[in-house]
C-alpha positions as a Markdown table, in Angstrom:
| # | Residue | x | y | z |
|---|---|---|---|---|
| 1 | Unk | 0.0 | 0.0 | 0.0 |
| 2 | Unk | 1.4 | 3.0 | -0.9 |
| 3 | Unk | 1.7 | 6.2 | 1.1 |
| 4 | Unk | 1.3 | 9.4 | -0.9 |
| 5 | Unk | 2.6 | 13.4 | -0.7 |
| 6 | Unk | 1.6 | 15.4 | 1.3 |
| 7 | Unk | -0.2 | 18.6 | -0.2 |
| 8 | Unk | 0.2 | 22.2 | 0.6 |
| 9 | Unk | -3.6 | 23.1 | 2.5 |
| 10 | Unk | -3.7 | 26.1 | 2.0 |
| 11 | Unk | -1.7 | 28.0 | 4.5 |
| 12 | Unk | 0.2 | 29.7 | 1.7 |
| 13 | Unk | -3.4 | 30.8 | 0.1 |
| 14 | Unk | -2.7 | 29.6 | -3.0 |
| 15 | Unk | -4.9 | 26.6 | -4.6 |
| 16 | Unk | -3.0 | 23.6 | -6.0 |
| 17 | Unk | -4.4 | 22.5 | -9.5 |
| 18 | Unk | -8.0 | 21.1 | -10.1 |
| 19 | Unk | -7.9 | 17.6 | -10.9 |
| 20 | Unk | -9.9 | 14.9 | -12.3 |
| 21 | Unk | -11.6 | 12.6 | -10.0 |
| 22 | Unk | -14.7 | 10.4 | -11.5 |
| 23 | Unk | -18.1 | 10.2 | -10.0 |
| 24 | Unk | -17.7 | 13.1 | -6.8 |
| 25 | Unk | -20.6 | 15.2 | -6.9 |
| 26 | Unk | -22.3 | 16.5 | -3.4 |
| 27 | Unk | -25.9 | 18.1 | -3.6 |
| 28 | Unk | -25.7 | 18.6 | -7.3 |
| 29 | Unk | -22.5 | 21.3 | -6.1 |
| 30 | Unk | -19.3 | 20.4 | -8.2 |
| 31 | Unk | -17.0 | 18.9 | -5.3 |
| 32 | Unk | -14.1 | 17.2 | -6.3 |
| 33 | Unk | -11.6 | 16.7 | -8.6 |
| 34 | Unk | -13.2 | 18.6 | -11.3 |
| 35 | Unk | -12.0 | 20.1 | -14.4 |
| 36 | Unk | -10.6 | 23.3 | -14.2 |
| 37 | Unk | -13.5 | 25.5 | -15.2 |
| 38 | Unk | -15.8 | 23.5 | -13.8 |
| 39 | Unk | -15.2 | 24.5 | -10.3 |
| 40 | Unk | -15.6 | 27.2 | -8.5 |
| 41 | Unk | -12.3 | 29.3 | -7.8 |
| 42 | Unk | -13.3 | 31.5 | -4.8 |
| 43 | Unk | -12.7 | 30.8 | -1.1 |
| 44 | Unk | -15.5 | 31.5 | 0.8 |
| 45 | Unk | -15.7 | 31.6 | 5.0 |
| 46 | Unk | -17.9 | 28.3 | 6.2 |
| 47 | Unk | -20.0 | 29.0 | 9.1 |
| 48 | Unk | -18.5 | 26.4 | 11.9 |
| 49 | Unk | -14.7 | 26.4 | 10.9 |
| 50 | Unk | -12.2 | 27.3 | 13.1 |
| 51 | Unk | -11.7 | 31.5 | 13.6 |
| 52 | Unk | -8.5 | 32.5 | 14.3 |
| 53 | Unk | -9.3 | 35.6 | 16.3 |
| 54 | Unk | -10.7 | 33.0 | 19.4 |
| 55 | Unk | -9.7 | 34.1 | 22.6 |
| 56 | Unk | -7.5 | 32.5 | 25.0 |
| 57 | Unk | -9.6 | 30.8 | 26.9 |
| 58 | Unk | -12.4 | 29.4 | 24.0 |
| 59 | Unk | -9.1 | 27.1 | 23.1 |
| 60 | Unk | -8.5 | 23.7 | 23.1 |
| 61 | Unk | -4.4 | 23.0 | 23.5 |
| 62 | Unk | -3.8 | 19.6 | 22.6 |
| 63 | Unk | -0.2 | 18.8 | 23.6 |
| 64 | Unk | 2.1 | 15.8 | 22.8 |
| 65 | Unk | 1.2 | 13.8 | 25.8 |
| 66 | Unk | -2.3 | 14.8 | 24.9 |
| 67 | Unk | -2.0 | 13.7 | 21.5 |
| 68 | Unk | -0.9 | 10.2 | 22.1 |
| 69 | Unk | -3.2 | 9.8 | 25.0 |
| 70 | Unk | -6.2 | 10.9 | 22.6 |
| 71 | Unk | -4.8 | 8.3 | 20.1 |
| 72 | Unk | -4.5 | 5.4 | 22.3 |
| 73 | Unk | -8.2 | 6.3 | 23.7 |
| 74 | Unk | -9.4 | 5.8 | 20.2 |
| 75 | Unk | -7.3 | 2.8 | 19.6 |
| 76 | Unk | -9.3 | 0.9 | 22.5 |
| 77 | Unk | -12.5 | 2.2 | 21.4 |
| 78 | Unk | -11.7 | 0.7 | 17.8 |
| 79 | Unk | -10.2 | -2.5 | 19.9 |
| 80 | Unk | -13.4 | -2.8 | 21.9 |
| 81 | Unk | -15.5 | -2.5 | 19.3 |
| 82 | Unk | -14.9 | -5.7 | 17.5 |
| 83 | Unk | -13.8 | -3.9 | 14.0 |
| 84 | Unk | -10.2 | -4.5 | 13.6 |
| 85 | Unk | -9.1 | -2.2 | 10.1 |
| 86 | Unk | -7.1 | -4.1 | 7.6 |
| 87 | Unk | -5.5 | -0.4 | 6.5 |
| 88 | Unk | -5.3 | 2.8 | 7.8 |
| 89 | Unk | -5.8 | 6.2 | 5.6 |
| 90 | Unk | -5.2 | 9.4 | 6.5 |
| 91 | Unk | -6.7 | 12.4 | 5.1 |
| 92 | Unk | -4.0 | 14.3 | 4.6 |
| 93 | Unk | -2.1 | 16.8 | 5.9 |
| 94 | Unk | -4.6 | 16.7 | 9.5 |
| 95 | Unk | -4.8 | 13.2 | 9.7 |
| 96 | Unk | -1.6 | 11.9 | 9.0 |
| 97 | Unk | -0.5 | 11.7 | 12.3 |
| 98 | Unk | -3.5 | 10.8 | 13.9 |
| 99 | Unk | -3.5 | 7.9 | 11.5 |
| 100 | Unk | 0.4 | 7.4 | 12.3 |
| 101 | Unk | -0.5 | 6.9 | 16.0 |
| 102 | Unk | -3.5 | 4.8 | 15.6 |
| 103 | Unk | -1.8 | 2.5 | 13.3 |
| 104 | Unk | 0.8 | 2.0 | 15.8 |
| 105 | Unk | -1.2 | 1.5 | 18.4 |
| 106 | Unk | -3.6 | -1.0 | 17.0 |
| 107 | Unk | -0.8 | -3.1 | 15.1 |
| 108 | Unk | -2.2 | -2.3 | 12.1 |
| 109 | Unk | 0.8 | -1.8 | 9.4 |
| 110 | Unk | -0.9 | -0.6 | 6.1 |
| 111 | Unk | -1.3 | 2.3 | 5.8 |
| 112 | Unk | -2.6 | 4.8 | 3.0 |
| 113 | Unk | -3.2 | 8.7 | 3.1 |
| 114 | Unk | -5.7 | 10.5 | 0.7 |
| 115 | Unk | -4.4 | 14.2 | -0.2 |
| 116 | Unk | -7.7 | 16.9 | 0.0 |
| 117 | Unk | -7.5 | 20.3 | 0.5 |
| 118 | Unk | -10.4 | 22.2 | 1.9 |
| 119 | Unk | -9.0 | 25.2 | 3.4 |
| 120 | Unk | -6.7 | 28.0 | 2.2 |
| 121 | Unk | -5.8 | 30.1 | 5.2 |
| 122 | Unk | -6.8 | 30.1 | 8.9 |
| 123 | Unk | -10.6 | 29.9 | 9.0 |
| 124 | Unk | -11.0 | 29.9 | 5.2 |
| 125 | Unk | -12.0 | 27.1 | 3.2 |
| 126 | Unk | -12.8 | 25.9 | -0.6 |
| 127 | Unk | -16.6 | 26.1 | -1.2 |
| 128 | Unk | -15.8 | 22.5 | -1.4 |
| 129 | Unk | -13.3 | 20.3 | -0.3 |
| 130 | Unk | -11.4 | 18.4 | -2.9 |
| 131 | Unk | -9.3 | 15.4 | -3.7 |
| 132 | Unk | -6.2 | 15.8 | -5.6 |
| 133 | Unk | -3.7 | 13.6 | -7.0 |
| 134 | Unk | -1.6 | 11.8 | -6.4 |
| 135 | Unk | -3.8 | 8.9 | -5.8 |
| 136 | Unk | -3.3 | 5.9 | -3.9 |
| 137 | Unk | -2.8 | 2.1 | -5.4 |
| 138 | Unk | -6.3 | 0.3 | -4.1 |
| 139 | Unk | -5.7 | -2.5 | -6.3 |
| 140 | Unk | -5.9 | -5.2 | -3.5 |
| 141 | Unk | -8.6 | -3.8 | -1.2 |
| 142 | Unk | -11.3 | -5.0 | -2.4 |
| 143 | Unk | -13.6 | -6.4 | 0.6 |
| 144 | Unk | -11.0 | -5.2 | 3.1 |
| 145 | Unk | -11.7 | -2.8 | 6.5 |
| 146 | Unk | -10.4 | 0.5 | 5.9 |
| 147 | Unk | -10.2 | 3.4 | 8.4 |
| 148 | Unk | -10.2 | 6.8 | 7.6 |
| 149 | Unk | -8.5 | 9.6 | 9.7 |
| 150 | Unk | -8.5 | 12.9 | 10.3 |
| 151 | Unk | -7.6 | 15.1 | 13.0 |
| 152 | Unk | -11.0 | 17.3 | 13.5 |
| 153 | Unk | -14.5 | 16.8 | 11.8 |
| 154 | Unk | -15.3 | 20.5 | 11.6 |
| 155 | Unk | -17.6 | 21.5 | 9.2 |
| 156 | Unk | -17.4 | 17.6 | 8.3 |
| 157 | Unk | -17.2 | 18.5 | 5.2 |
| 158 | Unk | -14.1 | 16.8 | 3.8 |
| 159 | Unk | -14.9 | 13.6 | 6.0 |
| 160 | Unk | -18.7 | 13.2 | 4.3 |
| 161 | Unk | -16.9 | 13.7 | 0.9 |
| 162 | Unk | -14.7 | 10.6 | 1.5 |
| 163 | Unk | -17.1 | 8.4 | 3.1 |
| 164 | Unk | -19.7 | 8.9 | 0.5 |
| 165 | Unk | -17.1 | 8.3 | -2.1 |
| 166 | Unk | -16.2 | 5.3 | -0.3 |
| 167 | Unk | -19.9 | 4.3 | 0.2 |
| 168 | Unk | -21.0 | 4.9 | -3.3 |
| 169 | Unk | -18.3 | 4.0 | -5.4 |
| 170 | Unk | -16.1 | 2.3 | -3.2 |
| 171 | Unk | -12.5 | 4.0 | -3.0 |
| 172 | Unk | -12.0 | 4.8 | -6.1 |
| 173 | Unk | -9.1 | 6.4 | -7.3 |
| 174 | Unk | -7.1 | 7.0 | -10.8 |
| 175 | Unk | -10.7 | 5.3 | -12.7 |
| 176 | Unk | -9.9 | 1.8 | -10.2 |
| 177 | Unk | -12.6 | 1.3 | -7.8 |
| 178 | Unk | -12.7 | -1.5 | -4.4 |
| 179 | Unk | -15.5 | -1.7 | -2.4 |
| 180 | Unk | -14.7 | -2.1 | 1.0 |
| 181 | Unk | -15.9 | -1.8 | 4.9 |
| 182 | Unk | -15.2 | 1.5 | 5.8 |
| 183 | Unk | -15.5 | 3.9 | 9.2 |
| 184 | Unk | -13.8 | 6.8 | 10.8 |
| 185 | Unk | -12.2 | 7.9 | 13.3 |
| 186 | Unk | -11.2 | 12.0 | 14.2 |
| 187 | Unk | -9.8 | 13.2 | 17.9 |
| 188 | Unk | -11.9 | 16.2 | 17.6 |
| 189 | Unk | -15.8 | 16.8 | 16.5 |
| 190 | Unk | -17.4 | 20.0 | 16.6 |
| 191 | Unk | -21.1 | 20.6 | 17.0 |
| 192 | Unk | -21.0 | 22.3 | 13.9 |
| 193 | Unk | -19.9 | 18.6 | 11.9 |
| 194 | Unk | -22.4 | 17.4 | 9.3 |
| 195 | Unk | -21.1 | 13.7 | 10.1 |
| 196 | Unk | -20.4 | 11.9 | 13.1 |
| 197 | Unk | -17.2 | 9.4 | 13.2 |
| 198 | Unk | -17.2 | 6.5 | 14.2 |
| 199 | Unk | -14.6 | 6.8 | 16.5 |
| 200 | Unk | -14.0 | 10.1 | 18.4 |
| 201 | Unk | -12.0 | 11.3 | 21.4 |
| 202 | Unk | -13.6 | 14.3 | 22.2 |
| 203 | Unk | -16.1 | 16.9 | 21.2 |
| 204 | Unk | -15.9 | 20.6 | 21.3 |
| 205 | Unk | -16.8 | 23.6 | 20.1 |
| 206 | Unk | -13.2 | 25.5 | 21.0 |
| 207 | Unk | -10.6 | 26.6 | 18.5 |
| 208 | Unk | -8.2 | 23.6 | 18.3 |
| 209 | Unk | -5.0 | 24.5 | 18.7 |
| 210 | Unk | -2.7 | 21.4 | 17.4 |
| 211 | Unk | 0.6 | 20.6 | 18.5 |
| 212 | Unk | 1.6 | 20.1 | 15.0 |
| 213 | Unk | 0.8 | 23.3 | 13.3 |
| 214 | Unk | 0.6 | 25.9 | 16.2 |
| 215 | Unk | 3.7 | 26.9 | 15.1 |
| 216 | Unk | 4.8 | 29.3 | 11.5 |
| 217 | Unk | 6.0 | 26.9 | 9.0 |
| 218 | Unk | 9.8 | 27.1 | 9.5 |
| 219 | Unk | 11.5 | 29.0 | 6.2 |
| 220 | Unk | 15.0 | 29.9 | 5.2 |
């Protein structure tokens, strides 16, 4: 199974290229992997993201320890819960960590990541999320259990797009298609999600600050 790069989310503000992804449409709204054209170009500000001018103490500060002790929560909720994934996917960049951890934690070596960007700055996002390439090599997972990751259902926006993918056309990706089991799994879940996981550590309606990307992007 094949791990894939890593794209830029946004915090540059400036939108990698549209691509093509077959059969993604949400609500009759153009969602991803359309032609360029066919999408629409603008950024908007989504009611229930995460607005960087939160104060202080409407926060959440997940730390290290926190972070692994989130993961391993979710691990034995997973564990306890009978469903044992064959591979783990992140949706990348949020959930490849979370997925790291997880994996780890379960014993669970295979491990995938699908790239989508959705937002484009702090507290901006796409009108809708989208996938982009490269795309991963499903050609063995047909009938497996597959658990998608991400660090925070927020609008839920990205996670519905993936697991409706999955659900209606299996995960297909580069015109190859598998159906398989799928569920998910995020630490955080706002109020504001139009999906509930599967598997969740803790809900809250705070700004999220992540120990991963509370920092400035380190530059030359």
């Amino acid at each position: 199974m094949s791990n894939v790069t890593a794209f830029d989310d946004g915090a540059s503000g400036v939108r990698a290229a549209d691509v093509q992804m077959p059969g993604a449409q949400d609500s009759g709204t153009q969602a991803a992997g359309m032609r360029p054209g066919g999408t629409q170009a603008a950024s908007a500000q989504i009611s229930g993201t995460q607005t960087a001018g939160a104060r202080a103490e409407d926060r959440e500060n997940l730390t290290w320890q926190g972070f692994g002790d989130a993961c391993r929560q979710i691990a034995e909720q997973i564990a306890d819960s009978g469903w044992m994934p064959d591979l783990i996917v992140a949706i990348a960049r949020g959930g490849m960590l979370p997925a790291g951890a997880i994996s780890y934690a379960l014993g669970v070596k295979a491990n995938g990541a699908i790239n989508v960007e959705f937002y484009t700055g702090v507290g901006k996002t796409m009108l809708e999320p989208e996938i982009l390439e490269p795309y991963m090599d499903i050609s063995s997972l047909e009938g497996k259990r597959v658990l998608i990751v991400d660090d925070v259902a927020d609008s839920g926006k990205t996670l519905k797009l993936i697991m409706d993918l999955i659900s209606e056309k299996g995960l297909s990706m580069g015109g190859d298609s598998a159906k398989v089991d799928a569920r998910s799994a995020t630490i955080y879940l706002k109020p504001t999600s139009i999906i509930k996981p599967d598997y969740v550590f803790k809900q809250t309606d705070k700004w999220i600050n992540f120990p991963w990307s509370v920092l400035p992007p380190v530059t030359a």
